[in-house]
Backbone as CSV, one residue per row, in Angstrom:
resi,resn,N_x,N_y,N_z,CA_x,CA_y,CA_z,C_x,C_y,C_z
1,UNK,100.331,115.537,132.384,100.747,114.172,132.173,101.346,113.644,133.476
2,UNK,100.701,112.587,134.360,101.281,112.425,135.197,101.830,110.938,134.999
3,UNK,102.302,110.081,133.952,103.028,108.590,133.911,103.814,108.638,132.686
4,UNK,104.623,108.406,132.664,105.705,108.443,131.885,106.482,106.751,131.526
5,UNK,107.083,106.356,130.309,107.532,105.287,129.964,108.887,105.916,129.078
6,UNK,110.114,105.248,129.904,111.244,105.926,128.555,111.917,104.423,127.690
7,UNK,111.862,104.621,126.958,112.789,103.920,125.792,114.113,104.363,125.705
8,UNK,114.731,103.366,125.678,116.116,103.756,125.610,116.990,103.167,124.495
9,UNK,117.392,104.278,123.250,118.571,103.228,122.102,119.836,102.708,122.734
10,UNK,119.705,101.842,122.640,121.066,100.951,122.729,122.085,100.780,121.724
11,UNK,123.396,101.512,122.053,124.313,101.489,121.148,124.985,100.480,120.390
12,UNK,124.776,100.757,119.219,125.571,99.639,118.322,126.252,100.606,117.258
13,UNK,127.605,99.745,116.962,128.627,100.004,116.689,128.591,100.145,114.995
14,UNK,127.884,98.792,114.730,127.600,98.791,113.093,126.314,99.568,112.856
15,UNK,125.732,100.416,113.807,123.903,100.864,113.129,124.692,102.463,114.123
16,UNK,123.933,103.288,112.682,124.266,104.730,113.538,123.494,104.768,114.018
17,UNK,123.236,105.806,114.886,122.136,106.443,116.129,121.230,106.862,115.462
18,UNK,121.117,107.806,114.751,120.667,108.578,113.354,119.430,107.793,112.389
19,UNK,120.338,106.040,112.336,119.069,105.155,111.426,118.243,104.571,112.524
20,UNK,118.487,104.208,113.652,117.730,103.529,115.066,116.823,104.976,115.241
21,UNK,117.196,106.281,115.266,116.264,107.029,116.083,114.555,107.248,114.754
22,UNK,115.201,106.558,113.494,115.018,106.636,112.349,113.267,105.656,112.671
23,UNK,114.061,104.917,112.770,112.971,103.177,112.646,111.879,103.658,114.052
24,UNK,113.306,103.840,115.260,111.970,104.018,116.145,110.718,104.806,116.451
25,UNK,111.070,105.988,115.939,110.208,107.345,115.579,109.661,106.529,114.315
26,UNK,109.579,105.870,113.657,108.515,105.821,112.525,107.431,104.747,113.306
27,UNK,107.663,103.772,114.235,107.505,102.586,114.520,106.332,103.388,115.719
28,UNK,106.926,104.714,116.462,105.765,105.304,117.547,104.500,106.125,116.806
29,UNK,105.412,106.748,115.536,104.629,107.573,115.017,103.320,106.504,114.035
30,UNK,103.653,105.825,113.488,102.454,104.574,113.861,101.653,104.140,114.605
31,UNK,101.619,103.863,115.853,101.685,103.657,117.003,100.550,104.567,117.613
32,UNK,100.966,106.332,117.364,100.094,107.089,117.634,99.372,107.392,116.500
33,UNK,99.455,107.093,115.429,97.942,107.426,114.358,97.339,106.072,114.862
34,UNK,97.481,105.095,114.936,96.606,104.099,115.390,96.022,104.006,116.438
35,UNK,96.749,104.725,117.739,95.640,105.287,118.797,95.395,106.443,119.120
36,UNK,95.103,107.393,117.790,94.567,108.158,118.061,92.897,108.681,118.775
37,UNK,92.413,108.872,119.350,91.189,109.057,120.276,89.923,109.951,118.601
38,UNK,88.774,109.778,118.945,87.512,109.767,118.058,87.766,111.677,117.833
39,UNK,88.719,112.589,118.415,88.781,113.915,118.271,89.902,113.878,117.477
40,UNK,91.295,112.977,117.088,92.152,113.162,116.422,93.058,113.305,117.001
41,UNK,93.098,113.695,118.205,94.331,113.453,119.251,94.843,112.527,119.927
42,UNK,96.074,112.505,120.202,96.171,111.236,120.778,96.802,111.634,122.573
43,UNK,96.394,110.385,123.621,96.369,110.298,125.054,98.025,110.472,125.114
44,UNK,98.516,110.204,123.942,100.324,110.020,124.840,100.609,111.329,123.951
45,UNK,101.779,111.108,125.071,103.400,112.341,124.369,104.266,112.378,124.154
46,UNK,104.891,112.713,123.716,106.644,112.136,123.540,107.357,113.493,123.712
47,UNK,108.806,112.857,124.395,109.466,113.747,124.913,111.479,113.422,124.406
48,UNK,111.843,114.476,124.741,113.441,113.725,124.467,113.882,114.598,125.232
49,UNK,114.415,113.550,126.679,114.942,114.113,128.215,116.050,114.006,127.693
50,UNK,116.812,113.833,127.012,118.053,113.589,126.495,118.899,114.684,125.812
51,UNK,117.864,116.019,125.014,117.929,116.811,124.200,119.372,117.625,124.664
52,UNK,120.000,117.603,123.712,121.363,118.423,123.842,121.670,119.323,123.071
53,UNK,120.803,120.831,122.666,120.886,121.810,122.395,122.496,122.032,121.667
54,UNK,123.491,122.048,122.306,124.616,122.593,122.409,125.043,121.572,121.255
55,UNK,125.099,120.513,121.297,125.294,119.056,120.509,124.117,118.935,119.622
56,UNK,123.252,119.618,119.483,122.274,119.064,118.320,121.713,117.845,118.376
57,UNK,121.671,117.257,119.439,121.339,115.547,120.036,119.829,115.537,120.290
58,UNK,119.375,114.297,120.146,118.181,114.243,120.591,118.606,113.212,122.085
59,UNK,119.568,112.505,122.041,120.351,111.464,123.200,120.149,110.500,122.590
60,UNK,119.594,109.648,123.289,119.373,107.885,123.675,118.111,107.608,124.080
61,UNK,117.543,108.705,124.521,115.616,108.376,125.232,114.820,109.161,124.689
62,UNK,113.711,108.257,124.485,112.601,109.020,123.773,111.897,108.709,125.324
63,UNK,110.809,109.393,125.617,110.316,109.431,127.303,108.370,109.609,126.184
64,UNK,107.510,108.083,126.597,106.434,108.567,126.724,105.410,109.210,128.145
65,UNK,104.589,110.099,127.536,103.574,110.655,128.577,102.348,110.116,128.551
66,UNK,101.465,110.308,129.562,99.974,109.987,129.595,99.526,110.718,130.795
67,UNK,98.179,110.709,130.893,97.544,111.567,132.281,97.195,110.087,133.081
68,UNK,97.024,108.976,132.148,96.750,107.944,133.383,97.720,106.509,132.886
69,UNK,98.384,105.188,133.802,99.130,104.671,133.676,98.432,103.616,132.584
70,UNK,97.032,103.309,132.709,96.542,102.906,131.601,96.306,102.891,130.430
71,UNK,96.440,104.369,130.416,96.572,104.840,128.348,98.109,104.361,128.220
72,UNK,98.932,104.528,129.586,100.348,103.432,128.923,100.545,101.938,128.363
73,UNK,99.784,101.383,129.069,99.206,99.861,129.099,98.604,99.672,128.018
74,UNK,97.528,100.556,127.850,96.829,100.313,126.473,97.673,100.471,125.310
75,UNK,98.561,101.577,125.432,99.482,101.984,123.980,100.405,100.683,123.354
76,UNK,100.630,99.631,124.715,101.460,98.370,123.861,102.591,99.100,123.284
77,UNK,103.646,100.056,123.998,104.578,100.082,123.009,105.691,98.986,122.912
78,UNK,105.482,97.728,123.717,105.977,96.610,123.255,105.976,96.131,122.483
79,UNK,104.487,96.083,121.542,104.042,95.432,120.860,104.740,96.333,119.456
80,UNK,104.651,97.337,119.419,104.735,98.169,118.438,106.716,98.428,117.949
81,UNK,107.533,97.950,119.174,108.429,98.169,119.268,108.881,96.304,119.086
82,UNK,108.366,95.687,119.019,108.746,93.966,118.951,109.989,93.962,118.113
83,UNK,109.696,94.923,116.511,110.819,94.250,115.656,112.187,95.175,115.984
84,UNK,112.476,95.807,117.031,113.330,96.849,117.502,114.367,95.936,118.605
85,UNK,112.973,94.896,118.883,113.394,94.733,120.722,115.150,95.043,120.695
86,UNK,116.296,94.350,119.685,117.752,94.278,119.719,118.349,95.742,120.305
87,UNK,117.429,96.390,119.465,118.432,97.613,119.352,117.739,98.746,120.469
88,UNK,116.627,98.322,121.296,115.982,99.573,121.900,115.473,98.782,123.487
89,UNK,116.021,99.819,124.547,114.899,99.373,125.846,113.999,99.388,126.308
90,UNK,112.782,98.812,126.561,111.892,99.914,126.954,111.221,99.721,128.873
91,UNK,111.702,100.607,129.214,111.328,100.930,130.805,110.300,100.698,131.256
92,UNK,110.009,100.491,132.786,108.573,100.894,133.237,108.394,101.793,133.471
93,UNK,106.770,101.192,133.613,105.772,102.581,133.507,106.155,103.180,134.898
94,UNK,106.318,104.624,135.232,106.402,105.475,136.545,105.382,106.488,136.314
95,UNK,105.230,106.925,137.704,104.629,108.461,138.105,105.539,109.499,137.803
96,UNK,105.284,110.472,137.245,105.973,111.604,136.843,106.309,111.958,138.833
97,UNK,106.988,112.667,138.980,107.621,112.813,140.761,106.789,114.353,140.697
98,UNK,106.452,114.254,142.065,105.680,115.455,142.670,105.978,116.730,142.087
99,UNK,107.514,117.044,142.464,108.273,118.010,142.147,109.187,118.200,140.809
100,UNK,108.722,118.900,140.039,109.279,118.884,138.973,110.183,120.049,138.647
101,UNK,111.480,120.259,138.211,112.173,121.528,138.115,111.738,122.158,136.819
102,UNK,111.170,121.644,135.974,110.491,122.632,135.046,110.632,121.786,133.345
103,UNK,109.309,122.322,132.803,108.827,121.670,131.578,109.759,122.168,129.849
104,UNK,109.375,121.571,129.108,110.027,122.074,127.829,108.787,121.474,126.620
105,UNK,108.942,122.545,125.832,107.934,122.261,124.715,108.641,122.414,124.035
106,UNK,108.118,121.059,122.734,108.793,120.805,121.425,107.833,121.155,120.263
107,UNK,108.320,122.135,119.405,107.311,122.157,118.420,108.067,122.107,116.682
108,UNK,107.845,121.150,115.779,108.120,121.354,114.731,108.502,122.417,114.039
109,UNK,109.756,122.344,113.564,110.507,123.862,112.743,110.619,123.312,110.831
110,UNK,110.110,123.983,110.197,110.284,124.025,108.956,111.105,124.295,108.193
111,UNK,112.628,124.554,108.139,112.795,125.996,107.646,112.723,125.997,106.336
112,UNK,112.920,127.187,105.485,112.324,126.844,103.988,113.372,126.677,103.060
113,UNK,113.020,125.881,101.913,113.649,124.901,100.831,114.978,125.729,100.432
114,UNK,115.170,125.219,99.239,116.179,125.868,98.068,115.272,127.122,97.181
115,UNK,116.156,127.738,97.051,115.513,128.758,96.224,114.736,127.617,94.971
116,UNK,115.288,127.161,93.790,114.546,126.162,93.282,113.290,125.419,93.748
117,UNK,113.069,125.188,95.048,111.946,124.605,95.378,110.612,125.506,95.785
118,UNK,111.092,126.946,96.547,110.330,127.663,96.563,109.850,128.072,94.917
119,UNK,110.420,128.360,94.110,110.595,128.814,92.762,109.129,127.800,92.329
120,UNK,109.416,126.679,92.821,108.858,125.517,91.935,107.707,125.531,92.661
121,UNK,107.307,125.714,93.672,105.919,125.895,94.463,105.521,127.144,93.919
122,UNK,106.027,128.343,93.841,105.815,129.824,93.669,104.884,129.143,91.797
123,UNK,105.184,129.280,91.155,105.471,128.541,90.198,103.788,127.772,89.916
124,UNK,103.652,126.913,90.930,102.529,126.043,90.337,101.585,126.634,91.015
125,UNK,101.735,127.618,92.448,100.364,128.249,93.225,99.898,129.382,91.920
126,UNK,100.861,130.368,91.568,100.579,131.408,90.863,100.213,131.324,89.675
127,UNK,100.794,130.285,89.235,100.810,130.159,87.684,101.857,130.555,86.412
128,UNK,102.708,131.331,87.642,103.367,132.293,86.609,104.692,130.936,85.958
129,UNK,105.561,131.248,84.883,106.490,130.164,84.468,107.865,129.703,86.140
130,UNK,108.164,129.320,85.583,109.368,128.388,86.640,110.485,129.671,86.460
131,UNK,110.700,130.252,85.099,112.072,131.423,85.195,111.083,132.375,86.112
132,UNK,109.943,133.097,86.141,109.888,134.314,86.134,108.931,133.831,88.132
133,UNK,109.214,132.737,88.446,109.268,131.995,90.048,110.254,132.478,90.675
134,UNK,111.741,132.497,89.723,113.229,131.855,89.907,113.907,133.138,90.291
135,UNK,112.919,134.095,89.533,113.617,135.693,89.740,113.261,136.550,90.376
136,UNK,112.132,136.046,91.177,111.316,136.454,92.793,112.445,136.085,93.786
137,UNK,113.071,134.788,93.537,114.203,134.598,94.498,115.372,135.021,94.376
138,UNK,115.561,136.248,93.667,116.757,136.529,93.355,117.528,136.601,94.500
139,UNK,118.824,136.477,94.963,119.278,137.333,96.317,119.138,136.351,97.942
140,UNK,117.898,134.899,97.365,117.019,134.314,98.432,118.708,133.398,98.992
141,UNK,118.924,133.297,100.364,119.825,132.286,101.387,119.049,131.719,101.751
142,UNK,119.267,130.169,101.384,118.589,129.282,102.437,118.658,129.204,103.593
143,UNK,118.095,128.896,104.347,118.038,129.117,105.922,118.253,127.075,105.551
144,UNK,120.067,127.332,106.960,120.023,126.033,107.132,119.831,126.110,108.945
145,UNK,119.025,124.983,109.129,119.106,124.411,110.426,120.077,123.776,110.611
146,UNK,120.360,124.344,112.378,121.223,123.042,113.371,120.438,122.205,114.089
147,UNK,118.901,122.029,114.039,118.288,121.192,114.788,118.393,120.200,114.631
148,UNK,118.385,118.876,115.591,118.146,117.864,115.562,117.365,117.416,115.055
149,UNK,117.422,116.048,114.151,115.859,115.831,113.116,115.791,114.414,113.085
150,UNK,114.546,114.238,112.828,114.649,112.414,112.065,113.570,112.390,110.956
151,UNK,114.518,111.853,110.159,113.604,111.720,109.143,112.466,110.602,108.798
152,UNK,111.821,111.031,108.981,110.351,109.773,108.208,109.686,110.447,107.216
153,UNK,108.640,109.147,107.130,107.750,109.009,106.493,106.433,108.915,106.698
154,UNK,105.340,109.603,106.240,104.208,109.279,107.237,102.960,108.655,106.238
């Protein structure tokens, strides 16, 4: 990816960070099913230069990618971002810089439900009743995440 575009949330006092990172991630993730390419993939990327591990943060910037400055141009995330404009910035387009100190990959984490929900999937794959789901999980801890998340809808 060599062109990059960052967006930036702009803090407001009455809107948490949490419902803005909310709208805008639903508003890109739109954005990219609609330009997705004739293979199902899509030309951009999204990034969060902002990510604060330690803090569980995603920041303030979502950072798009492309291999050329035109799949930026084409993506319109102006257009897609119009009913945001208040609450969000969005940057120009740049060249990613020659020298880069090094990359990070983001990949979706799942972790799994309530015992009840596994129960309740266990349940309708197998066939077996909802008690005798319930007592496969005997003993089961949910695994909670500290990751950073946003919730949508797709």
């Amino acid at each position: 990816m060599k062109y990059y575009q960052d967006i930036t949330l702009l803090s407001e006092e009455e809107i948490p960070q949490h419902f803005l990172w909310q709208k805008l991630f639903q508003q890109i993730h739109i954005a990219l099913a609609e330009n997705k390419g004739a293979d199902g993939s899509s030309a951009i990327g999204v990034a969060f230069p902002e990510y604060d591990a330690a803090e569980f943060s995603l920041g303030t910037k979502l950072r798009l990618f492309a291999q050329s400055e035109q799949e930026l141009v084409q993506f319109q995330c102006e257009k897609w971002l119009e009913r945001l404009s208040d609450y969000v910035r969005i940057g120009e387009i740049r060249a990613v810089p020659e020298h880069v100190s090094g990359y990070a990959c983001f990949s979706q984490v799942k972790p799994k439900g309530s015992r009840e929900n596994l129960a309740r999937r266990r349940a309708r794959r197998t066939g077996e009743s909802y008690e005798e789901a319930l007592k496969h999980f005997e003993g089961y801890q949910q695994e909670i995440s500290r990751l950073p998340f946003i919730h949508m809808q797709s």
